[in-house]
C-alpha positions in Angstrom: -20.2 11.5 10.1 -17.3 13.8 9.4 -14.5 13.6 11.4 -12.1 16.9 12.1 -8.6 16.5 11.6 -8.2 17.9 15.4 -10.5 14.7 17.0 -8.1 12.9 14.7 -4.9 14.4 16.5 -6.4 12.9 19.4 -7.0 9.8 18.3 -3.6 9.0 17.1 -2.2 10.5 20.3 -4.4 7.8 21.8 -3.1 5.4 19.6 0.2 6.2 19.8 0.2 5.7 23.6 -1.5 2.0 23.1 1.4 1.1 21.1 3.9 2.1 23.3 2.0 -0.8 25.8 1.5 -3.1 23.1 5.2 -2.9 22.0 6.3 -3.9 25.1 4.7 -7.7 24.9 5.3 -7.6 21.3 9.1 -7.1 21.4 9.1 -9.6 24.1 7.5 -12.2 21.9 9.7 -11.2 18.6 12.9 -10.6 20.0 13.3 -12.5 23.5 14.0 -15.8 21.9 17.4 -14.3 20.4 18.3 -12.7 23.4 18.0 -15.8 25.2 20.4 -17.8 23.1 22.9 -15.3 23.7 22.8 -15.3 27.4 22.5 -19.1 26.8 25.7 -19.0 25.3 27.2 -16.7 27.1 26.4 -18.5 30.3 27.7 -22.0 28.9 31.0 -20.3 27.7 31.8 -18.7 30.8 31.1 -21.7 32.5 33.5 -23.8 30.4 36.0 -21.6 31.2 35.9 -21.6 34.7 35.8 -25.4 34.5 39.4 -26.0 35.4 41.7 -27.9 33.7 43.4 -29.3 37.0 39.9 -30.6 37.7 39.9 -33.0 34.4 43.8 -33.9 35.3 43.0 -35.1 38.6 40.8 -37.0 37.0 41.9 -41.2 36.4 39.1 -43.5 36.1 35.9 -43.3 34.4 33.9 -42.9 37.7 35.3 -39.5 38.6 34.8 -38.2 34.7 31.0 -39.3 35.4 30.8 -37.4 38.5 31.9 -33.4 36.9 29.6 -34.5 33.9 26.8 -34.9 36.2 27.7 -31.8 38.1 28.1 -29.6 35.0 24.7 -31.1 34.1 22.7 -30.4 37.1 24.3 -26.8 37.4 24.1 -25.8 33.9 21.7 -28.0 31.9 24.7 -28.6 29.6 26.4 -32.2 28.2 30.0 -31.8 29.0 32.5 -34.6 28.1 36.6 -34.3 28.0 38.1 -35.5 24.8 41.7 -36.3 23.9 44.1 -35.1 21.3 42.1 -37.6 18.8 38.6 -37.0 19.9 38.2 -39.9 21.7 36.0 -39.4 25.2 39.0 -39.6 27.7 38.5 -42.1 30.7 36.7 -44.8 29.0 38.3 -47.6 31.3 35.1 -48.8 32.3 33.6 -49.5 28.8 36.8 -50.5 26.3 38.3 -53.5 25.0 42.1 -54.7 25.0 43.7 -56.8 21.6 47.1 -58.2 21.4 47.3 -57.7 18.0 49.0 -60.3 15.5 51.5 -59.3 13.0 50.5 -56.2 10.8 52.3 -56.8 7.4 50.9 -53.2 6.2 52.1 -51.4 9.8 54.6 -53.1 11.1 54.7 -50.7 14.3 50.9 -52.2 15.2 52.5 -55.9 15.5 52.5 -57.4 18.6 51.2 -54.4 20.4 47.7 -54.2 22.7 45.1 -51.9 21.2 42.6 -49.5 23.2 39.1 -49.8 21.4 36.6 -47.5 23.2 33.6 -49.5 22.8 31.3 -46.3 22.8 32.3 -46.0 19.7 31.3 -49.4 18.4 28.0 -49.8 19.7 25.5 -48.8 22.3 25.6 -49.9 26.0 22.0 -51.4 25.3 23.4 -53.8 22.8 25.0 -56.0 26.1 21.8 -57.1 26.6 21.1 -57.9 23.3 21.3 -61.6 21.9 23.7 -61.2 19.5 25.4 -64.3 19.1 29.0 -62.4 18.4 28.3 -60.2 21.2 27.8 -63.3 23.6 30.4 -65.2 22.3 32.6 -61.7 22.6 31.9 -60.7 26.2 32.0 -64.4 27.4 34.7 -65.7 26.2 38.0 -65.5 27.6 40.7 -64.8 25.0 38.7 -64.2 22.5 39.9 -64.1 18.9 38.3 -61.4 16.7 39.2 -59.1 13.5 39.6 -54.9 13.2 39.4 -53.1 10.4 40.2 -49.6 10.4 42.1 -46.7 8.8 45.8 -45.3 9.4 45.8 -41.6 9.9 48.4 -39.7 11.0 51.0 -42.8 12.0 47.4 -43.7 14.3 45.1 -47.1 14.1 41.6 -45.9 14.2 39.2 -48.8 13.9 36.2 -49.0 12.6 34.6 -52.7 12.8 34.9 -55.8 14.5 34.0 -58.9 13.6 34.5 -62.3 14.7 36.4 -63.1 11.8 37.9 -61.3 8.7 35.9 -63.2 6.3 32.8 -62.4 8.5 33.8 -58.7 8.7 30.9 -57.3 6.2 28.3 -60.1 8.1 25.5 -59.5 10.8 27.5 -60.4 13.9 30.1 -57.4 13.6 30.4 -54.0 15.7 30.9 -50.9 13.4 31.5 -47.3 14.1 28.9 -46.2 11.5 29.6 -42.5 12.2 33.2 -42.8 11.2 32.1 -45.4 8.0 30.0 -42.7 6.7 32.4 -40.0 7.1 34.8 -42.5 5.1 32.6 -42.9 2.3 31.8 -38.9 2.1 35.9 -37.9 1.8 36.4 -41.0 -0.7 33.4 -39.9 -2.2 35.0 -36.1 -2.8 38.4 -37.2 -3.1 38.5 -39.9 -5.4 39.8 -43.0 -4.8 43.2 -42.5 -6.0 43.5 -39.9 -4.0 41.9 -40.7 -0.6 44.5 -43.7 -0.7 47.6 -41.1 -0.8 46.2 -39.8 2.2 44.3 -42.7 4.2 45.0 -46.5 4.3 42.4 -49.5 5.3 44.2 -52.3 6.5 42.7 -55.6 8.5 44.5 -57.0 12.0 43.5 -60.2 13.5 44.3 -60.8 17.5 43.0 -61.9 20.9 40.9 -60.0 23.2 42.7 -59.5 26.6 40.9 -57.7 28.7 37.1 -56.7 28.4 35.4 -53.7 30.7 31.3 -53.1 30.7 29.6 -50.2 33.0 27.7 -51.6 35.5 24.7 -49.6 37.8 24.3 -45.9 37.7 28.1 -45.8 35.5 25.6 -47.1 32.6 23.9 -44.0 32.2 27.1 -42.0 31.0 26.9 -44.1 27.9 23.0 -44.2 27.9 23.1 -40.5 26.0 23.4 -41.6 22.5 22.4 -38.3 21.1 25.6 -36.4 22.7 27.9 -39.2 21.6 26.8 -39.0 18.3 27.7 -35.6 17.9 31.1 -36.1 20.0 31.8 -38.9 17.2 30.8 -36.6 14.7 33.1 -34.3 15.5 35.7 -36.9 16.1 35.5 -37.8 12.6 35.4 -34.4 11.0 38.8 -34.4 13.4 40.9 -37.2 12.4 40.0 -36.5 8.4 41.4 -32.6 9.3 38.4 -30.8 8.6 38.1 -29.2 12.0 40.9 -26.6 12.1 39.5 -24.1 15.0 42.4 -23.1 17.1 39.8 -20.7 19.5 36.6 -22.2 21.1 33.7 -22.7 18.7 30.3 -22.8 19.1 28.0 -24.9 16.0 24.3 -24.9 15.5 23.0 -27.9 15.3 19.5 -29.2 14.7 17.5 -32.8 15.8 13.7 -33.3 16.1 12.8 -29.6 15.2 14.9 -29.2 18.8 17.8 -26.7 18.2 21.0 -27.2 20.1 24.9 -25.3 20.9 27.7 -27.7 20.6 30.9 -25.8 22.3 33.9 -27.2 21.7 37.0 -25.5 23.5 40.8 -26.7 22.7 42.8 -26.6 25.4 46.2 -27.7 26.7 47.0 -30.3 30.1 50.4 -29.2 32.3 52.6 -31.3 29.6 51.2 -29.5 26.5 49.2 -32.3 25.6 46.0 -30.9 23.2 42.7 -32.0 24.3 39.0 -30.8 24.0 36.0 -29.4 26.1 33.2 -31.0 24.2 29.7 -29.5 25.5 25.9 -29.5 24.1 23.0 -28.2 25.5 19.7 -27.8 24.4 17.7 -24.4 23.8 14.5 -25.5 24.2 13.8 -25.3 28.1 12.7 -21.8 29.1 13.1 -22.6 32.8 16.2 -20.9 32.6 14.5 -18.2 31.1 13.1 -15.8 34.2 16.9 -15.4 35.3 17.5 -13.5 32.2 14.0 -11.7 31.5 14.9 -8.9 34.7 17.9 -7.8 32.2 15.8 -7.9 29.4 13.4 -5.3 30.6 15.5 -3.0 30.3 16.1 -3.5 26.7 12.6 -3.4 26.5 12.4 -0.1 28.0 15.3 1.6 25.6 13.3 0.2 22.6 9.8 1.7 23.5 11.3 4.8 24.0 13.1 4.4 20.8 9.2 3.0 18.8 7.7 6.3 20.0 10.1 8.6 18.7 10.0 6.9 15.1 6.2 6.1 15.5 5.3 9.6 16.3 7.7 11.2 13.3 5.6 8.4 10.7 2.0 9.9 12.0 3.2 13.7 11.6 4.2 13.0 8.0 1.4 10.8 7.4 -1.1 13.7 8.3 0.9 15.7 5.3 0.8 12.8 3.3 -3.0 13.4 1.7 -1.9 16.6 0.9 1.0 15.7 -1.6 -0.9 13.1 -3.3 -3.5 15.6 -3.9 -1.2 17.7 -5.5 0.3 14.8 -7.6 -3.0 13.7 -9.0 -3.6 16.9 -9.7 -0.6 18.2 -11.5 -1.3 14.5 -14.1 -4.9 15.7 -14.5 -3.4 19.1 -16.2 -1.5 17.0 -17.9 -4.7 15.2 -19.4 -3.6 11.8 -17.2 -6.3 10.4 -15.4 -4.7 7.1 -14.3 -3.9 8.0 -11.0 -6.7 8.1 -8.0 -6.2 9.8 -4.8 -6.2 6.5 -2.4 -7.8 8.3 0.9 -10.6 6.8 2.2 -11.6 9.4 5.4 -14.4 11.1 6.4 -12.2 14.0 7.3 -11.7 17.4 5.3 -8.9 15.7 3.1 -11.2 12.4 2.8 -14.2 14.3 1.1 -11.7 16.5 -1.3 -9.9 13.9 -2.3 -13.7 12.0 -3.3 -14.3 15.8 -5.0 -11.0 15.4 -7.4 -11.7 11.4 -7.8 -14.9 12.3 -8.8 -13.6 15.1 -11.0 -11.3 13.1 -12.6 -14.2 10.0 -13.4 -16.1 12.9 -15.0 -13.1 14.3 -17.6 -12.6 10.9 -17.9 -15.1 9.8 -19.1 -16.2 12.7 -21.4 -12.9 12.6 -23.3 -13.5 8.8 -24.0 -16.8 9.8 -25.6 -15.1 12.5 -27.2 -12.5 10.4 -28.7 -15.1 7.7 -29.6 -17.3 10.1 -31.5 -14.2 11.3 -33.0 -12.8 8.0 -34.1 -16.7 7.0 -35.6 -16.7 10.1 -37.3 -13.7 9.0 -39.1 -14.8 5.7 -39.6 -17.8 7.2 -41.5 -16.1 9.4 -43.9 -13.5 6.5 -44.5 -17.1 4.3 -45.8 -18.1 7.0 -47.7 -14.9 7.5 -49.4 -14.8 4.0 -49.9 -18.3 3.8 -51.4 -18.0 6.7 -53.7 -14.7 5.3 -54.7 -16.4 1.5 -55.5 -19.4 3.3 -56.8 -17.5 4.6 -59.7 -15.1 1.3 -60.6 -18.0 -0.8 -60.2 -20.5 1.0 -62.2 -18.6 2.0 -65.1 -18.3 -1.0 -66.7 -22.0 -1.6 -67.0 -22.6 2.2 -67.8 -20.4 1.7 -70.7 -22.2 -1.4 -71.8 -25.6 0.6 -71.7 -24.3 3.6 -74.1 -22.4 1.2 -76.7 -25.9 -0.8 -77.2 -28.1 2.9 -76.9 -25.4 4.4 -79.6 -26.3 1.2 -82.0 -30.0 1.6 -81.5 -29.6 4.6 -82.6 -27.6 4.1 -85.4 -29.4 1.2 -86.6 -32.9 1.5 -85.2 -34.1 -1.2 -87.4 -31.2 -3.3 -86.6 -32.5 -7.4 -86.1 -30.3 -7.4 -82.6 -32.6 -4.5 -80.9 -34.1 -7.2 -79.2 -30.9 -8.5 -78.0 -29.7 -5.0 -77.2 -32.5 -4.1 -75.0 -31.9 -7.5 -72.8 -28.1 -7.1 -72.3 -29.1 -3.1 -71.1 -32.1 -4.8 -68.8 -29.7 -7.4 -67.2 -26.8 -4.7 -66.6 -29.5 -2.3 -65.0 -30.8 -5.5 -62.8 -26.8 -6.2 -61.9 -26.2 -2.2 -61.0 -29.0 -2.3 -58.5 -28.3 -5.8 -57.2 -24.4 -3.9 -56.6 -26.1 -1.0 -55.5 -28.1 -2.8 -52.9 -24.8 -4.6 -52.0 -22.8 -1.5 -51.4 -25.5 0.3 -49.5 -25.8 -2.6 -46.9 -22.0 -3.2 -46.4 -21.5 0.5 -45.9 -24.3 0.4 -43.1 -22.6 -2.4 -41.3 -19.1 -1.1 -41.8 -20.4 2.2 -40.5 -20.1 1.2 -36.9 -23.4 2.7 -35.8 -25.8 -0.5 -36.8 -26.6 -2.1 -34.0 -27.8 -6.1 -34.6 -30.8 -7.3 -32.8 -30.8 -10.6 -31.4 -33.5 -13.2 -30.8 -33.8 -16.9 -29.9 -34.5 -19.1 -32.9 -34.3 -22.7 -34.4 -31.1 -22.4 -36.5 -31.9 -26.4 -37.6 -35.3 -25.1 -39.2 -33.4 -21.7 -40.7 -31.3 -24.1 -42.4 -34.0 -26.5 -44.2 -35.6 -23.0 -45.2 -32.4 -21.9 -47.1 -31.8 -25.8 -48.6 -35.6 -25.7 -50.0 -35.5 -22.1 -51.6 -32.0 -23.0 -53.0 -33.2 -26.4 -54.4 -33.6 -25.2 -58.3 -30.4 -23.9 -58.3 -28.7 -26.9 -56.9 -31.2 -29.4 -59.3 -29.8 -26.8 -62.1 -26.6 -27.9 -61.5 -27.2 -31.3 -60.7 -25.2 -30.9 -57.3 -26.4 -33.4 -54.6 -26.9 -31.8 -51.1 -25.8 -33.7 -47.7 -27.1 -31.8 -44.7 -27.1 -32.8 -40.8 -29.0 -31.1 -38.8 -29.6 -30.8 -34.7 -32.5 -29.2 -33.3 -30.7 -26.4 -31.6 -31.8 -22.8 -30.7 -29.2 -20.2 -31.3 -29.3 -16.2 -30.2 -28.8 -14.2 -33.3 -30.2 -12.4 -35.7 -32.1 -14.6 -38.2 -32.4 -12.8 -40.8 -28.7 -11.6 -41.2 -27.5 -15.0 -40.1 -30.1 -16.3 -43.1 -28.4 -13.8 -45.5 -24.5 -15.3 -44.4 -26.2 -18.8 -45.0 -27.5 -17.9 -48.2 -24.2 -16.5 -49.7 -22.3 -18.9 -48.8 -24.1 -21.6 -50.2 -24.6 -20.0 -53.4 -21.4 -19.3 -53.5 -20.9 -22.9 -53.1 -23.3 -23.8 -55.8 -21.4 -21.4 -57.9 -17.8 -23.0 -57.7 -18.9 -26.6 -57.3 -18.9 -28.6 -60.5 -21.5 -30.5 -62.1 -22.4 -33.4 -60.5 -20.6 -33.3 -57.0 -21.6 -33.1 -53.5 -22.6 -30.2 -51.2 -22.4 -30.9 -46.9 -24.3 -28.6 -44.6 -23.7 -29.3 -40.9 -24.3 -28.5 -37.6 -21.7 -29.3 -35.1 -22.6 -28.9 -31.1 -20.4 -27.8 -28.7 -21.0 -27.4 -24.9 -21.6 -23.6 -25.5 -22.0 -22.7 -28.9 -23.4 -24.5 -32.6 -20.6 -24.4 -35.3 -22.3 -24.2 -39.0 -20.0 -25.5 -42.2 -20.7 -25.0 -45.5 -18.3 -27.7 -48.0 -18.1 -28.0 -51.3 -16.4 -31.1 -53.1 -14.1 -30.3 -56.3 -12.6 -27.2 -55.9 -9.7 -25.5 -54.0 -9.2 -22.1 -53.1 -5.1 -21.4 -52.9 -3.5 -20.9 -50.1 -2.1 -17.7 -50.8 -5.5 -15.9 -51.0 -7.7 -17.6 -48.5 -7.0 -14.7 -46.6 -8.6 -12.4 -49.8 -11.6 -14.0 -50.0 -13.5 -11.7 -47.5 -12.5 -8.6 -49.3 -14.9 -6.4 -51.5 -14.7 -7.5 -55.2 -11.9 -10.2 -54.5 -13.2 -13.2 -57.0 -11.5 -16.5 -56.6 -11.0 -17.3 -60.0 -8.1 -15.1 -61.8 -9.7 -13.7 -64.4 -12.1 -12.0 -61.9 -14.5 -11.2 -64.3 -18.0 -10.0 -63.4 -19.3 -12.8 -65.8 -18.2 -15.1 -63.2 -21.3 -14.0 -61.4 -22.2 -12.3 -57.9 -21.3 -9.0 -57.5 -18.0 -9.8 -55.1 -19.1 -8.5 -51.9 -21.1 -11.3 -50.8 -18.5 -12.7 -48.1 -17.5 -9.1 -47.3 -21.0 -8.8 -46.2 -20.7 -12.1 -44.2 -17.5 -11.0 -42.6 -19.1 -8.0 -41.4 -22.7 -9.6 -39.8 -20.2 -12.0 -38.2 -18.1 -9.8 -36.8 -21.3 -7.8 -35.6 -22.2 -10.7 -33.6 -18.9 -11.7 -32.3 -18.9 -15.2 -34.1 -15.5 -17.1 -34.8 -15.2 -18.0 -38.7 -13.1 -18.6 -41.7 -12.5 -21.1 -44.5 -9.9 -24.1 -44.6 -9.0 -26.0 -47.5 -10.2 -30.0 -47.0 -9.1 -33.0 -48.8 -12.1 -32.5 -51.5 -12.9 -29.3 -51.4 -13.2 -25.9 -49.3 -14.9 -25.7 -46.2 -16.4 -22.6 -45.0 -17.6 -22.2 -41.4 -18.9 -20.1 -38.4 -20.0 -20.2 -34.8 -23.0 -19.4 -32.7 -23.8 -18.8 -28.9 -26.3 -21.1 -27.9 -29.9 -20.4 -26.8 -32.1 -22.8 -25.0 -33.1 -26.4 -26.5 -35.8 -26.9 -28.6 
């Protein structure tokens, strides 16, 4: 049913309305997720801001540090933790361990002082419960004796592992800061050792544990959040080794379990100028949070619909007109004899059906210059056969013309001459060898013609082959040539009795060029969808440099090429050209004994 171009106006106006709706939810799905995590951010950041640094001052024991966590927490879904001017989480009093250290050969300034070790950073609060035998022997103990190893940075001991002693300091029963270790080995790693070692120095202290603090009850939990102290580590690390350099607050992607996160980290200054950090993470998968922000978003909504109207409406004005200039490009190539291009519109409208009328137009030209061209190009083909003919015609039959008239000339000098006899023969055998060519010629110039056309049949191409062996069987006797044939009974579609004649030549031209005496192998070779048929002959080669000459009219192997040779040189041209006819693969390769001249047929049904 044809459709006018005004109903079609309508439609898209129709359309165009249902977008506007549909845009709505579909702008909501595409683009609210960004617009969250920037009023995500922006909500976090203000928030940090207005987190006061009086607030963290006042601040002295781990218990009150817990408590603004928890409150920043439950207010804004966000991790927030206070670190000092090394990235250590500030007011760790509750979960820490105090060394008298021995004498420090390597830092002198270290011996004899007490060390700080943050224990957060050695292992997880779930490990007290553990039965470690170092840990029970370490949090039982009093007075302890135990082994650091750690790094000078910056005049400042940062260690890294304890053990129970140094020569157990790579064992089982050790605490490590595996954040930092790795961090050690990625710098080393990209430095070189040589020159990590101007910069960084590993050293080994020995003391006695003085003091010990664990978390007890609900204090537990601020240590319980292994996820937030690894990045607060992390970033502790990347710290101390100077490859955080930010002097403004930063905000870092960060990725774990397919669950993105904001880390926020803010550098800020106490009432004595002391650096330290706002270190904050929260998590952007929740969407509870989300129906605070989607009033706001509305109205970016709103803007943008108005906004996919106006471009949707200009794309369907100039898609109306589009039709129109592809009509006039195909057109303007069809004057130009190009038919390549089709008119791709595919309505039932006015435009539709007359751009099916040029389509259809152009299919028609088309088509009748092909034939045109291919009548034209056979036309040539033709006259090129019949010059060709004419032009053998004339080499070929000269020489046995002249033959005739020298032995006609001395008959008729010498009419009683004792070699009439032998005159007469030699004029019989070059009249039987000029219609034998004749024949030749005439069939090769039919199949070179390009307007035979080969009729095919299904046949036993096993039983086509014993034929040829048994009427072949004088001449091979003649020569006393002994025949080896393999045979499968196998249908082929061909024509038999051009596939006969290809068989025929090439095994009398086998016979031919075989000396006395040797052997002669016929086989049939089966593949899954076609026969292969080889015809070798032991005791003679055909050079390399003219097994491509072979299949050429009057090409003779042997150089003297002389017609006394026998055949009248167009027997493989002929076989080239019923071969080709029925789009067979062949050729001729030179074997270790002899030459080796095969072909391939299409398979019919078995017998």
């Amino acid at each position: 049913m044809r459709k006018s171009i005004v109903f079609k106006l309508f439609l898209l106006t129709v359309s165009l309305s249902l977008f506007i709706v549909a845009g709505l939810f579909i702008g909501q799905t595409l683009f609210f997720e960004q617009f969250y995590v920037r009023q995500k951010v922006a909500s976090v950041q203000s928030a940090l801001d207005t987190l006061s640094t009086e607030k963290w001052e006042e601040t002295e024991d781990a218990q009150g540090a817990f408590e603004i966590e928890q409150q920043f927490y439950q207010t804004y879904n966000t991790w927030v933790a206070r670190l000092d001017a090394a990235g250590y989480l500030s007011n760790t009093d509750n979960f820490k361990a105090e060394v008298k250290l021995d004498s420090v050969p390597e830092a002198p300034a270290l011996s004899g002082t007490t060390l700080s070790i943050p224990l957060y950073t050695m292992m997880d609060v779930e490990e007290l419960r553990s039965d470690n035998p170092f840990l029970l022997d370490f949090f039982v103990k009093p007075e302890e004796r135990i082994a650091i190893e750690g790094l000078l940075m910056n005049d400042q001991f940062v260690p890294q592992r304890i053990g129970s002693h140094i020569s157990k300091m790579w064992a089982e029963n050790r605490l490590e800061n595996t954040t930092f270790t790795n961090k050690e080995y990625e710098v080393s790693s990209r430095l070189g050792v040589t020159e990590y070692r101007k910069h960084y120095t590993s050293i080994l202290v020995e003391g006695t544990v003085t003091k010990l603090q664990t978390p007890e009850g609900a204090a537990e939990s601020r240590y319980t959040n292994h996820l937030f102290l690894e990045q607060i580590k992390t970033f502790q690390a990347n710290l101390l080794y100077g490859e955080f350099t930010e002097k403004e607050n930063t905000v870092i992607d960060y990725v774990e379990n397919n669950v993105p996160y904001k880390i926020f980290i803010n550098q800020r200054r106490d009432s004595s100028g002391a650096p330290f950090y706002v270190f904050a993470m929260t998590s952007l998968q929740p969407v509870n949070e989300a129906a605070g922000v989607m009033r706001n978003y509305y109205i970016y909504i709103a803007l943008g619909a108005l906004l996919f109207v106006a471009l949707v409406s200009f794309y369907y004005a100039r898609r109306i007109a589009r039709p129109l200039l592809r009509v006039n490009e195909v057109t303007q190539r069809m004057a130009s004899l190009d038919f390549s291009t089709r008119i791709s519109v595919n309505t039932e409208d006015e435009i539709g059906q007359l751009s099916q009328n040029i389509n259809g137009l152009s299919n028609m030209l088309h088509d009748h210059i092909n034939r045109l061209e291919q009548d034209i190009e056979q036309e040539r083909r033709l006259e090129l056969t019949r010059k060709a003919f004419i032009a053998d015609v004339s080499h070929e039959l000269k020489t046995p013309l002249s033959i005739m008239e020298s032995c006609l000339y001395i008959i008729q000098d010498k009419p009683d001459s004792p070699k009439r006899d032998h005159y007469f023969s030699a004029m019989k055998d070059e009249v039987q060898k000029m219609n034998l060519l004749v024949g030749d010629m005439l069939e090769l110039a039919k199949y070179e013609s390009g307007t035979y056309k080969m009729e095919m049949s299904s046949f036993r191409i096993d039983a086509l082959l014993e034929r040829v062996c048994d009427k072949l069987a004088l001449d091979l006797s003649g020569k006393q040539l002994l025949l080896h044939t393999h045979f499968i009974p196998l249908e082929v579609v061909a024509n038999a009795q051009r596939i006969e004649q290809v068989i025929v030549n090439l095994l009398t031209n086998a016979i031919r060029y075989t000396p006395e005496g040797e052997n002669i192998f016929i086989r049939m070779i089966e593949e899954p969808e076609t026969v292969v048929i080889t015809v070798e002959n032991y005791g003679a080669h055909i050079p390399e440099d003219q097994m491509n000459k072979i299949w050429d009219r009057f090409y003779r192997i042997d150089e003297s090429r002389q017609r006394s040779t026998g055949g009248t040189g167009l027997g493989l041209a002929i076989c080239r050209q019923i071969l080709k006819l029925h789009h067979a693969q062949f050729g001729a390769v030179n074997t270790e004994n002899g030459v080796r001249f095969y072909f391939e047929l299409s398979k019919g049904q078995e017998a």
